[in-house]
C-alpha positions, 0 to 999 in steps of 0.5 A: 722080499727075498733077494733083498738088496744087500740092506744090513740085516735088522739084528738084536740089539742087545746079545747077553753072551752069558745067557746065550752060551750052553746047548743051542739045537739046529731046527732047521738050515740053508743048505751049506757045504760044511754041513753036508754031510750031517744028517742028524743031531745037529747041535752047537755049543757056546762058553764064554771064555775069559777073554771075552770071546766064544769057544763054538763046539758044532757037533753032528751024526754024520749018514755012517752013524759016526759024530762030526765035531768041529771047534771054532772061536767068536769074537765080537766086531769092534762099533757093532751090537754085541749080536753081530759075530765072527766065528773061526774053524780054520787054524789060529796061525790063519787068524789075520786072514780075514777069510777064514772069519765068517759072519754070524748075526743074531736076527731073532731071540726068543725073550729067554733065550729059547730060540734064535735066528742066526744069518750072514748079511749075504742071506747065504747062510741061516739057521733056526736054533732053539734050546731044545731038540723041538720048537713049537710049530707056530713059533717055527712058522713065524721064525721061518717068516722073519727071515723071509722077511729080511731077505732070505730064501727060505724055500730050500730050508732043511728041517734038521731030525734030533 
């Protein structure tokens, strides 16, 4: 399955933003260039703004022991699942270019908001996420499966050391 053609990605249905926002670890990612230099204590955070939309703090511990930190927004995308996101780092005045929004859609969430799957519908990004700086190694296997499962190449998957 993987390299599936581009079919859209089977996301949740139903994303409570509420439940949502707060403390998300990264337990694992594909290899992207805006991570390539965090080598640790890779973390996002998620508030709700009063607007509706999501202030995104990703922090990490950079090889020279020095943190990362990186803010962005998250709007929703008008006629999709509130799972399926947009999220800028890139300047607001940059706004109404629609390359600076990138794609962020919850696939997989834990029944409490434990763990998540977050992908991009052209299976070049994905990260495992979950509350805590650990996840069960059965629910991890079965997390890196689903992915598999719609499309993503999940052999070069970095495990993320909290």
């Amino acid at each position: 399955m993987v390299g599936a053609d581009n079919a859209p990605l089977r996301v949740v249905p139903e994303l409570d933003y509420k439940r949502y926002a707060g403390t998300w670890y990264e337990i694992a990612r594909l290899p992207n260039r805006f991570e390539k230099k965090c080598v640790s204590n890779v973390t996002a955070n998620y508030t709700v703004r009063p607007d509706g939309r999501i202030t995104v703090t990703n922090r990490c511990k950079q090889s020279d022991g020095s943190t990362s930190e990186a803010t962005g927004i998250a709007r929703r995308m008008e006629g999709k699942p509130t799972s399926v996101l947009q999220v800028r780092f890139a300047p607001a005045f940059l706004s109404f270019l629609s390359k600076v929004w990138g794609d962020y859609q919850v696939i997989e969430l834990g029944p409490q908001y434990d763990y998540s799957i977050v992908g991009s519908p052209d299976r070049k990004y994905l990260w495992i996420l979950a509350r805590t700086p650990r996840l069960d190694p059965a629910i991890y296997q079965s997390l890196v499966e689903r992915a598999r499962a719609q499309g993503f190449d999940t052999s070069t998957l970095i495990r993320t050391p909290q």
